[in-house]
C-alpha positions in Angstrom: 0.0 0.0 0.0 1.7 3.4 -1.1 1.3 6.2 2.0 1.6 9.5 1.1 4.1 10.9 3.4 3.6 13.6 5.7 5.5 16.9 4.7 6.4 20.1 6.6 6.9 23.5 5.6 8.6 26.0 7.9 6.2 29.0 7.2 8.3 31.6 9.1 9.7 34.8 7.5 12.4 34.0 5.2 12.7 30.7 6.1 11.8 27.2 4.3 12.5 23.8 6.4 10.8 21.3 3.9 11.2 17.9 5.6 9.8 14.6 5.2 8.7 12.3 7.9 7.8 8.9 8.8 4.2 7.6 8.4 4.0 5.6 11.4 2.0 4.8 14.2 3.3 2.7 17.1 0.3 0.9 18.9 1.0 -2.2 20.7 -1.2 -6.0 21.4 -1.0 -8.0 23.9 -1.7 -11.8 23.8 -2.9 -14.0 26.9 -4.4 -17.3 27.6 -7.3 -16.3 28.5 -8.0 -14.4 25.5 -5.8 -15.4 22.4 -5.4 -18.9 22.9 -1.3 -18.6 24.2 -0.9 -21.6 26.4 0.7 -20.0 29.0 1.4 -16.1 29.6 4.5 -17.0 31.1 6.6 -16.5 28.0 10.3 -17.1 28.0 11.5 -16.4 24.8 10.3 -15.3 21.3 11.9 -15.2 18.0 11.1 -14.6 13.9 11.8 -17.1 11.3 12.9 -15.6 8.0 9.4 -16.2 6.6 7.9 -13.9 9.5 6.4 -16.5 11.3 6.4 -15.9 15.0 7.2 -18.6 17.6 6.6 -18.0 21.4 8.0 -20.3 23.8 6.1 -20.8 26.9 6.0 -22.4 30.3 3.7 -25.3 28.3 5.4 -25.3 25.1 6.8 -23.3 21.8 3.9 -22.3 19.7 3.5 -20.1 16.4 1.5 -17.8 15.1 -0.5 -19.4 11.7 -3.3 -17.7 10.7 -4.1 -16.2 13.5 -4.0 -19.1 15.7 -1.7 -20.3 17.8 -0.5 -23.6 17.0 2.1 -26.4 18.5 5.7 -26.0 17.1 9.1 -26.6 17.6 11.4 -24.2 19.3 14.0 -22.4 17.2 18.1 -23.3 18.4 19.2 -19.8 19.7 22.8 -19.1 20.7 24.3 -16.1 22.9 26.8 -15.7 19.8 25.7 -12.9 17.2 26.9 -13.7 13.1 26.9 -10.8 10.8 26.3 -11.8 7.1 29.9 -11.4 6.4 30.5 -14.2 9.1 31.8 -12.0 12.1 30.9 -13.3 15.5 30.4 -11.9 18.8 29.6 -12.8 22.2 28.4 -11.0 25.6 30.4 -13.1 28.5 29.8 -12.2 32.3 33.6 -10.7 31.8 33.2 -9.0 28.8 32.4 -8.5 25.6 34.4 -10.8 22.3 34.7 -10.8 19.1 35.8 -13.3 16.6 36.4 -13.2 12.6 37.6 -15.9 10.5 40.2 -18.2 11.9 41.2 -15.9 14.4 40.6 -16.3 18.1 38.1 -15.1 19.9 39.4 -11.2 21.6 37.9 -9.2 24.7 36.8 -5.5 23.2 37.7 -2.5 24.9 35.0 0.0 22.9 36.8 3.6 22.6 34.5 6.4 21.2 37.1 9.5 21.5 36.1 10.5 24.7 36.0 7.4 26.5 36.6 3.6 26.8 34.8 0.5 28.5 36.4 -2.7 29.6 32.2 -3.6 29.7 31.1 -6.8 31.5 28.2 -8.4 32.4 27.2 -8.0 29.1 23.8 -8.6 28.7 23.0 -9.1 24.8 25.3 -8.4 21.2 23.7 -8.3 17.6 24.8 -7.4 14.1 21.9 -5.1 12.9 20.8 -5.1 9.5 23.7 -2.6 8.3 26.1 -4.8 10.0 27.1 -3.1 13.0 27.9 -4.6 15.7 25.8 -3.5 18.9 26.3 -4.7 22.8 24.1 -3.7 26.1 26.0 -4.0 29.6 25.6 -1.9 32.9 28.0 0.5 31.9 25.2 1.3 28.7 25.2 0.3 25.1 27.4 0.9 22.0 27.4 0.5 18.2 31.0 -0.5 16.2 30.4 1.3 12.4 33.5 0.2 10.0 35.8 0.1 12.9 34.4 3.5 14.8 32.6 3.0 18.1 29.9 4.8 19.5 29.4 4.7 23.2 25.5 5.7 24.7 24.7 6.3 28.6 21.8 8.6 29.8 23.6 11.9 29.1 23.3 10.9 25.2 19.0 9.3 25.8 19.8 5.8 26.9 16.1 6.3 28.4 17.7 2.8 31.0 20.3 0.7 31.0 19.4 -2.5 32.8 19.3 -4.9 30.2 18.5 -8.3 29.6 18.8 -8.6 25.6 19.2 -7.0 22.5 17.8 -7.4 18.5 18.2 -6.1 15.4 15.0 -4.5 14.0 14.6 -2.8 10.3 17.0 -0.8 8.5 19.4 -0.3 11.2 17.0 -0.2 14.1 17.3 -1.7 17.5 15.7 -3.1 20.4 16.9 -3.4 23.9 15.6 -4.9 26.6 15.6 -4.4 30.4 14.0 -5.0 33.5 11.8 -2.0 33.3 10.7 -2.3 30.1 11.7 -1.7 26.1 13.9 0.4 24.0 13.8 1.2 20.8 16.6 3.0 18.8 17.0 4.4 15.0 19.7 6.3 15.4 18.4 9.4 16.4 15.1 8.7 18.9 14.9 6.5 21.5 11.8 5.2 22.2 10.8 3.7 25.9 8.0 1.1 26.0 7.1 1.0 29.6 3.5 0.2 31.5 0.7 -2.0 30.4 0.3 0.6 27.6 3.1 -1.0 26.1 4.0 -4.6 27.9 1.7 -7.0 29.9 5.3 -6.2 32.1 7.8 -5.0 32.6 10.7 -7.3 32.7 11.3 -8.3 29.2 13.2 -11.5 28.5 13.6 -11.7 25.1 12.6 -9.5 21.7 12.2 -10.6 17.9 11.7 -8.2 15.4 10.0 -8.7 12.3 10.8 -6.8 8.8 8.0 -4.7 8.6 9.3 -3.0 11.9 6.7 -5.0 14.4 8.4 -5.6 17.7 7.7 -9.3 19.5 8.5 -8.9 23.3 8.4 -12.5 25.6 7.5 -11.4 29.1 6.4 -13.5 32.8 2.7 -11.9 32.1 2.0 -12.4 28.3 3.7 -11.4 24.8 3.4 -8.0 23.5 3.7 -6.8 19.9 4.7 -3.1 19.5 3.5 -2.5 15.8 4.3 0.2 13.5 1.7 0.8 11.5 1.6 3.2 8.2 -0.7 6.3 8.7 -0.7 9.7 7.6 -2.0 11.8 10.3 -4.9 12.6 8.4 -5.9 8.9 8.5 -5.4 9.0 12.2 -7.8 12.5 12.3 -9.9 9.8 10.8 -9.8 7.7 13.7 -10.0 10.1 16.2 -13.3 11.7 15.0 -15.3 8.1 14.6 -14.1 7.7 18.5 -15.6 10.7 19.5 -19.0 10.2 17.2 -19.0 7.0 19.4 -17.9 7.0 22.6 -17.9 10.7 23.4 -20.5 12.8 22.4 -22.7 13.9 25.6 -26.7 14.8 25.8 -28.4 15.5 22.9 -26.2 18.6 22.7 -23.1 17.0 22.2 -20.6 18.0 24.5 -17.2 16.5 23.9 -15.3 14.5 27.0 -14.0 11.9 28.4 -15.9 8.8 29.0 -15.3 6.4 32.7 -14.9 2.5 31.8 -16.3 0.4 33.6 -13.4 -2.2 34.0 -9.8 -1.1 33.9 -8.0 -1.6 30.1 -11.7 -2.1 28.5 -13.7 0.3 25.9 -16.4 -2.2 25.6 -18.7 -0.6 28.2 -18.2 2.8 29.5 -20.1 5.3 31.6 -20.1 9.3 29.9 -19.9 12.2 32.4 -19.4 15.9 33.0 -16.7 17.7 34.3 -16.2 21.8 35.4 -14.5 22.2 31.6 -17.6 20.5 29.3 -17.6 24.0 27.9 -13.8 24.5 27.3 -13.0 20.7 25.7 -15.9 21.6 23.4 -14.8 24.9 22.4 -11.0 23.1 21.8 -12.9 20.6 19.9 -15.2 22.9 18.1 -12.2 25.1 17.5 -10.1 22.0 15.7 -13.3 21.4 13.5 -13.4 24.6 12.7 -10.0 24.7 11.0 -10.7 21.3 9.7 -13.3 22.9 7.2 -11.5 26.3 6.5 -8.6 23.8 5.7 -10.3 20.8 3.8 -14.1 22.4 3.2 -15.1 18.6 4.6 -19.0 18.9 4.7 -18.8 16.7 8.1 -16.4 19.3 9.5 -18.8 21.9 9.3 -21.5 19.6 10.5 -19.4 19.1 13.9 -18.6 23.0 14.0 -21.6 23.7 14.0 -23.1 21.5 16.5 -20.3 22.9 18.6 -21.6 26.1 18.5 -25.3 24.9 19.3 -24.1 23.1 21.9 -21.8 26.0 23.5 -25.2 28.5 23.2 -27.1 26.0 24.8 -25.0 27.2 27.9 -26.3 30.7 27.6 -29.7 30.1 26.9 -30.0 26.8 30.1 -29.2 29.6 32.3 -31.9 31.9 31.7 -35.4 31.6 34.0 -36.4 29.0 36.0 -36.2 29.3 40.1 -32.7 30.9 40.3 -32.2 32.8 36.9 -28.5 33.8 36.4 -27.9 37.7 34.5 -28.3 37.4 31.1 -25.2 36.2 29.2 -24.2 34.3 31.9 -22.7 30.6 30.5 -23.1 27.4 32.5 -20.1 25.3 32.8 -22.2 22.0 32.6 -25.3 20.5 32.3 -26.8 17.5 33.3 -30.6 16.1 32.7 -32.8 16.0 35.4 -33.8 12.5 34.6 -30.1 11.4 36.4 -29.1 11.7 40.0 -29.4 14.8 41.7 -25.9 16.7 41.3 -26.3 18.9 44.4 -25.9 16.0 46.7 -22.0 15.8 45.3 -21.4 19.4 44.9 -23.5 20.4 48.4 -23.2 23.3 50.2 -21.2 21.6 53.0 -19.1 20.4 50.6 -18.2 24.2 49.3 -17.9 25.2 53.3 -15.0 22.6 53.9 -13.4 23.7 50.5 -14.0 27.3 51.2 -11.7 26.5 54.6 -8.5 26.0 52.6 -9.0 28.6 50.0 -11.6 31.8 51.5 -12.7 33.0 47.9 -14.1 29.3 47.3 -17.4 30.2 46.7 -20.6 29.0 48.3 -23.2 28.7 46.5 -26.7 27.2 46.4 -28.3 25.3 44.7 -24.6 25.0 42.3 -26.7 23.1 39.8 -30.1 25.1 39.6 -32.3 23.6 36.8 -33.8 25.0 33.9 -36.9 26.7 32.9 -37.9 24.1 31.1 -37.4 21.2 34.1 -35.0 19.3 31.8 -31.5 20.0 33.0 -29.2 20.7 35.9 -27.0 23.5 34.8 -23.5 24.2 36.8 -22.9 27.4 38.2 -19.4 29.1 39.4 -18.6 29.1 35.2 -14.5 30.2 35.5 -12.4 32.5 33.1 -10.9 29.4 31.5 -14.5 28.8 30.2 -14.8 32.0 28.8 -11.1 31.4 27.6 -12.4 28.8 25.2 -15.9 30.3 24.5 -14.3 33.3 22.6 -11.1 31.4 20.8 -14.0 29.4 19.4 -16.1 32.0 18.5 -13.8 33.8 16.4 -12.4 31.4 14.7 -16.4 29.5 14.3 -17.4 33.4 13.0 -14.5 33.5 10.5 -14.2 29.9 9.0 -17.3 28.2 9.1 -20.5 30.8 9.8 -21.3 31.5 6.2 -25.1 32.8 6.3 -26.7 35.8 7.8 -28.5 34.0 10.0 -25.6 31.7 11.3 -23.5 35.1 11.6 -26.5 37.0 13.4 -26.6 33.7 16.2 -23.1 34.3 17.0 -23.3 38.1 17.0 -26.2 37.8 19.2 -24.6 35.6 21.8 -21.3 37.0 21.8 -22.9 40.1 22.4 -25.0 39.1 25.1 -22.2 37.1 26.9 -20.0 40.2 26.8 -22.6 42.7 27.5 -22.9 41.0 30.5 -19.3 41.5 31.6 -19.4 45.4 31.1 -22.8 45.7 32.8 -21.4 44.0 35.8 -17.9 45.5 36.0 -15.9 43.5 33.7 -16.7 39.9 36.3 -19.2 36.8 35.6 -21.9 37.0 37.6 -23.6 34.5 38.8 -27.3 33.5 39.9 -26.9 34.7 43.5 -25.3 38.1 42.2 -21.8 37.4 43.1 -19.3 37.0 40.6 -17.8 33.4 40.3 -14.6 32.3 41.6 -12.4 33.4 39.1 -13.7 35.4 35.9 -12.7 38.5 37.5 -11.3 41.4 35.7 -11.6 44.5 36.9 -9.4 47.0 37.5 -10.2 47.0 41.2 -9.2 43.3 41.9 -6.8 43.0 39.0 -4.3 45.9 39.7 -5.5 47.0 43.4 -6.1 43.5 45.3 -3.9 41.1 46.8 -6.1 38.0 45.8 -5.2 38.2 41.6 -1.9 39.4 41.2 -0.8 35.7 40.1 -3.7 36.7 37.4 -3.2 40.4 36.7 -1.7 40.0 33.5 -3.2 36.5 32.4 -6.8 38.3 33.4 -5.8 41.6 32.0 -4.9 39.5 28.2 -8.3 37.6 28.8 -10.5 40.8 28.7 -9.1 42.4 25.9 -9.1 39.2 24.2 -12.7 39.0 24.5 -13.5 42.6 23.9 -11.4 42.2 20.5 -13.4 39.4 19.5 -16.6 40.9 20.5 -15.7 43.6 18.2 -14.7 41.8 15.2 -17.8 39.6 15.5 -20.7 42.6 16.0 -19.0 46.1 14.6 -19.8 47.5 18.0 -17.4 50.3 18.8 -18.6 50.1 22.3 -16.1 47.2 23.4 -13.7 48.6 21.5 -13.9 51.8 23.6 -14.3 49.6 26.3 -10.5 48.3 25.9 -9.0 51.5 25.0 -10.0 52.6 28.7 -8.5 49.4 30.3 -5.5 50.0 28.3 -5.0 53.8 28.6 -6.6 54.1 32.2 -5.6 50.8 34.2 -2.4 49.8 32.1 -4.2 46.3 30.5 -2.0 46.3 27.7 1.6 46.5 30.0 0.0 43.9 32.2 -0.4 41.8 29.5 3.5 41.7 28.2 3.8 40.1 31.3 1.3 37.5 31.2 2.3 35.5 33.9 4.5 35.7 37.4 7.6 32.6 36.3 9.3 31.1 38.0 10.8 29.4 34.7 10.4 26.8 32.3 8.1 23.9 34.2 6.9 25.9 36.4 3.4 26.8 37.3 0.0 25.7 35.9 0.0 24.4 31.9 -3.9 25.1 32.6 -2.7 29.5 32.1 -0.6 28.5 29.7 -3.3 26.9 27.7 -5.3 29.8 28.0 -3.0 32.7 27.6 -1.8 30.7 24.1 -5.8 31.0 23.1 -6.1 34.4 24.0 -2.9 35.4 22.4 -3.8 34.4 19.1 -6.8 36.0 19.2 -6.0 39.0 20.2 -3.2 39.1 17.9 -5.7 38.3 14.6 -7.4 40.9 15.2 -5.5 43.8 16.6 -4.3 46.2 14.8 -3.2 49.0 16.0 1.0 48.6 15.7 2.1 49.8 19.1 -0.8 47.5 21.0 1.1 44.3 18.2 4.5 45.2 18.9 3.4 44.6 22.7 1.3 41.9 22.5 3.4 40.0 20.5 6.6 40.6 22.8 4.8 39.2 25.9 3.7 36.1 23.6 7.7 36.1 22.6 8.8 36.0 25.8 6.4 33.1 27.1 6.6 31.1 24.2 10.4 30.5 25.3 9.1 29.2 28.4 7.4 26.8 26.6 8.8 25.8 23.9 10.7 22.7 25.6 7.2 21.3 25.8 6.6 20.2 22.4 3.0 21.2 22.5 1.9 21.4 19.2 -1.3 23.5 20.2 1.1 26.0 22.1 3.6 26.1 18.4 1.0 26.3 15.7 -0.9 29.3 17.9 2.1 31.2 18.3 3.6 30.8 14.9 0.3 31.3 13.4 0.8 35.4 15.0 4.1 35.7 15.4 5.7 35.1 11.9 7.6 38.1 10.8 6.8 39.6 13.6 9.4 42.1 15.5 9.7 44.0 18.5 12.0 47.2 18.3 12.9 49.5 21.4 16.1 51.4 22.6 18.1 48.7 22.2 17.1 47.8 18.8 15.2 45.1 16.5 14.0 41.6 18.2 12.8 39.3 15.8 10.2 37.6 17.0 9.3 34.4 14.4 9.8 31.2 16.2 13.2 29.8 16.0 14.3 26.6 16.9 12.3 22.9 16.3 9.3 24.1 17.3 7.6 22.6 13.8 9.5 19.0 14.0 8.3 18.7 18.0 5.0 19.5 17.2 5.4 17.4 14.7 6.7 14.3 16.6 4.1 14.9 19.1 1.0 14.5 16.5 2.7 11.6 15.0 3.9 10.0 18.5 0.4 10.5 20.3 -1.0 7.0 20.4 -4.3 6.2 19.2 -4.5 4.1 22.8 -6.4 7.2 25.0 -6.4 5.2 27.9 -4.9 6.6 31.1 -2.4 3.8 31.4 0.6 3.8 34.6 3.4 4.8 33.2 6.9 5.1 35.0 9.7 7.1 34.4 11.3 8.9 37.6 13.8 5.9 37.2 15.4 7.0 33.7 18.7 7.9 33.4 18.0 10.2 30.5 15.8 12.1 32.9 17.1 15.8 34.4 15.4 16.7 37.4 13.1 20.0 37.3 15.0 22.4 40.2 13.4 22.6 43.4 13.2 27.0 42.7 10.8 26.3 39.7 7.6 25.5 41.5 5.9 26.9 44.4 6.1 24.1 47.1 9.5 22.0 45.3 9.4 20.2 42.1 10.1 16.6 43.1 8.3 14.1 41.1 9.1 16.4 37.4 11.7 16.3 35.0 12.9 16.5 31.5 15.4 14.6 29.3 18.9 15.4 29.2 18.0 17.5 25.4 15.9 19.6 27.6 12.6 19.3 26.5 9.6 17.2 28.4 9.2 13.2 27.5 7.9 12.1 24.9 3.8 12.4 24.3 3.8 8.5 24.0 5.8 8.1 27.2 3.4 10.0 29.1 -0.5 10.5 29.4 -2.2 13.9 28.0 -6.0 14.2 28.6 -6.1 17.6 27.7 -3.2 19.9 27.0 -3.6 21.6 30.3 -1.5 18.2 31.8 1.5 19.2 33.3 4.4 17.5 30.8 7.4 18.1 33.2 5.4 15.0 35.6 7.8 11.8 35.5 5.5 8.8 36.8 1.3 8.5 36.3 -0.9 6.4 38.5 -3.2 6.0 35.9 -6.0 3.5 36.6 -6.5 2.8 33.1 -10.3 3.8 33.5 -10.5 6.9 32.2 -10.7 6.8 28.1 -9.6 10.3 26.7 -11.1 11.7 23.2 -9.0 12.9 20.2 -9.4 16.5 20.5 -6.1 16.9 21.8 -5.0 15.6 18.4 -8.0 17.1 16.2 -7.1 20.7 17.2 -3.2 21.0 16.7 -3.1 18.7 13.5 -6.1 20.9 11.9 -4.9 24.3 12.9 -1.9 22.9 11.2 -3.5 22.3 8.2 -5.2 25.6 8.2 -2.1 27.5 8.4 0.2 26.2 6.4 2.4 24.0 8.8 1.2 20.4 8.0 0.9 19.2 4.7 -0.2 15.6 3.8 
């Protein structure tokens, strides 16, 4: 089957990085007895014949893979010695590693790479990979002989571990290593760690075969795993992601997008939907990736999706409206649930907002926190936050722009937008809510913002957020009113200064990735729509200069929305130009982290404090320490496939997750970067 490759265009100012990449997707299978028919799970070696065929040998027997079917078979001869096709040989021995051509005897190898040398024992496993280099794995780490040149890996070069117990040769050049705590996979330039039940039924592996398409067999105590690389384009894979969501995770008639609970741990057969604070920002993320999917592809189902976005993100407005404990028009729900269901006060009681409101005094107590509708149909949620309203408007404007095409589509977005932020400037630029308080945290005024002591973490994240929305209000309806309405937060109370410096750092890993998620929407669009050139030069240097602190993240939401504004951009003061384009990898991480997310959504354990690639984040970068965070020795976060991301709001410098492989995450996270790609020029396939 011929795959169209996935190519990237750098689309920054006088600057072209065409590159080609991979189209693979590494998922992995696991077989047991109880459900594939493996006679035992306790699995003590595998290995491939030259025709592919599989054979496992277990605790009751070898077996191989026919058809589908396990079947009786005889056990392949192995050998600790390695032969290359040119008839070398070499051997791992407890004291060392040998080597043997021809007639020659056998010699212990001392590996030199330049900077070093081993006298390695204990060596654990040698191959000659399909170039012919010779490859060993012992405590000290592993190395690779290349026409007579050694090269020598330990953690500071992304040995992710170096505990080994075996090592095989995989396609063109790859290899596989494993240890007690897992896999490894190397081309060359990535390593690859296959840890957790994502990946391995566990963790000690005691023996690998690879086959020539690139599928990895790995023999372990509790079953046999294959890590398969499969070829997909990531718009195939958009493909999967969207029928998951049509299935599993579209909520009430209205749709919202979200997570879904399963009922037993590791299985998507039967699953329970729910609601969370955020229903309304994941479905404005989601709405938002749709969006971009039809200004991108002009997909009719696209547009379908967008639009029941937008109904379903209204809905919030309009739930809220009459009944026994009306909120202010324009008020937006966070949530809603039908009436038919349990009664969602008895979780979220008012007792239950006393004992919060004892560790943090603005908690707010509210009753009843899920009022219900005019109608008698739904619970709504009260307490809506500014991240809400974060996502609300980043979808609106880009739902007004790209996908609202007639009068009457524009004129329900105008109408809501405009009653939402009405609502704001009637009641001193905060969401109020049904008892005529404003909720916990969509403040912004001036008062609270650049006066009190309880927001000066959010003075400038707040600050951006307002004029963010009053931007997009006034793109959407033509009123001059919220554009007035900025110009006396900027020129009055200093909004536009507060928002160059959009958060208090501490430096990069620090603090909470939900901001960042929301200062990167706001941002952007702000930024489309500004355009006065001081207010740009301004806005875009605070973006600049937060962007750095991110980048090591590899967040391909947080590259494409910053590139998308930032191209060509510069900053100029006394000191002179700053040029302002993103620099660096930012396209090839986001890039790796589309193509590396797996299709697997499950929230799997995985480990990693144990690495010895692993840096730890200093103890001066969070509030309260940073134990338990980290990054690799290249100084960006792990890997997205090496780590679990519900949303993009997860913190990436975390080392070790207790998943409990019950909670079953949708493909937004992937739908919105890879179609905003699209959109703007990033991602080609």
């Amino acid at each position: 089957m011929k795959m169209l490759p996935i190519l990237l265009s750098c689309a920054a100012a006088a600057q072209t990085l065409p590159r080609q990449v991979g189209p693979f997707q590494a998922e992995a299978r696991v077989f047991h007895t109880t459900k594939t028919g493996l006679p035992s799970d306790d699995v003590r070696d595998v290995s491939v014949a030259p025709d592919g065929t599989v054979t496992a040998v277990t605790a009751q027997g070898a077996v191989s893979l026919v058809a589908g079917e396990w079947v009786a078979a005889k056990a392949a001869a192995k050998t600790a010695i390695a032969r290359s096709a040119d008839g070398r040989l070499a051997e791992g021995r407890a004291s060392g590693l040998f080597v043997k051509a021809g007639k020659n005897a056998w010699q212990r190898v001392f590996p030199p790479d330049g900077r070093r040398s081993w006298a390695p024992v204990d060596v654990k496993g040698v191959v000659f990979d399909a170039r012919g280099r010779l490859w060993f794995a012992s405590p000290q780490g592993a190395g690779v002989m290349d026409q007579g040149k050694w090269t020598l890996y330990t953690g500071a070069e992304g040995l992710p571990y170096d505990d080994f117990t075996c090592v095989a040769a995989g396609e063109n050049g790859v290899v596989w290593f494993g240890t007690k705590l897992g896999a490894i996979r190397f081309d060359g330039k990535s390593w690859e760690y296959r840890q957790g039940p994502r990946w391995l039924p566990e963790d000690e592996v005691r023996a690998i075969a690879v086959q020539a398409n690139g599928d990895a067999w790995i023999a372990t105590a509790g079953g046999l795993a294959v890590i398969e690389r499969r070829p997909m384009t990531l718009q195939e894979k958009a493909r999967i992601f969207e029928a998951e969501i049509d299935k599993r995770h579209r909520r009430t008639p209205y749709q919202y997008v979200h997570p879904v609970v399963l009922k037993r741990a590791g299985d998507v057969t039967e699953y329970e939907q729910v609601d969370s604070d955020n229903d309304g920002l994941w479905t404005s993320m989601y709405g938002a990736g749709e969006c971009f999917a039809y200004g991108a592809t002009r997909s009719e189902e696209a547009r379908k999706r967008a639009v029941q976005a937008f109904e379903a993100l209204r809905f919030l407005g309009t739930v809220t409206q009459g009944g026994a404990h009306p909120a202010p028009k324009g008020f937006v729900a966070r949530s809603i649930l039908p009436v038919s269901g349990p009664d969602p006060n008895v979780r979220d009681s008012v007792e239950h907002d006393r004992q919060k409101q004892k560790q943090d005094r603005r908690w707010k107590v509210i009753s009843p926190r899920w009022p219900v509708s005019a109608d008698g149909q739904w619970y709504w949620k009260t307490d809506t936050s500014s991240d809400e309203l974060d996502g609300h408007y980043f979808f609106y404007a880009v739902y007004y722009d790209l996908v609202a095409s007639t009068e009457e589509e524009k004129q329900a977005v105008r109408a809501h937008v405009a009653a939402l932020t009405d609502h704001l400037l009637v009641h001193n630029y905060t969401l109020v809510d049904h008892d005529g308080k404003p909720t916990r945290w969509a403040v912004f005024n001036p008062e609270e913002i650049n006066g009190g002591r309880d927001f000066w973490q959010e003075r400038g994240m707040n600050s951006l957020s307002i004029l963010a929305y009053l931007k997009v209000a006034e793109h959407i309806t033509g009123d001059a009113r919220y554009a007035k309405a900025a110009r006396l937060l900027i020129e009055r109370d200093g909004y536009a200064a507060n928002a160059m410096i959009v958060k208090t750092h501490l430096g990069a890993g620090a603090g909470n990735q939900s901001d960042d998620e929301m200062i990167f929407m706001n941002y952007y669009s702000l930024l489309r729509y500004e355009k006065d050139p001081e207010l740009r030069q301004k806005y875009l240097m605070g973006f600049h200069s937060h962007f750095q602190i991110e980048q090591p993240e590899m967040n391909p939401v947080f590259n494409f929305l910053y590139a998308a504004v930032a191209r060509g951009g510069t900053f100029e003061d006394a000191f002179g130009p700053t040029e302002l384009s993103p620099a660096g990898a930012w396209l090839e991480d986001a890039a790796e982290t589309l193509r590396r997310l797996p299709l697997d959504r499950i929230d799997w354990p995985l480990k990693n404090s144990h690495r010895k690639d692993i840096v730890p984040l200093g103890a001066n970068a969070r509030e309260g320490g940073a134990k338990g965070a980290g990054y690799r020795v290249n100084g960006k976060v792990l890997p997205v496939d090496e780590r679990y991301v519900g949303h993009w709001n997860h913190d990436p410098w975390r080392l070790d997750y207790r998943g409990g492989a019950k909670t079953l995450g949708d493909g937004a996270v992937f739908l919105l970067p890879y179609y905003m790609g699209l959109y703007h020029g990033f991602l080609r396939d």
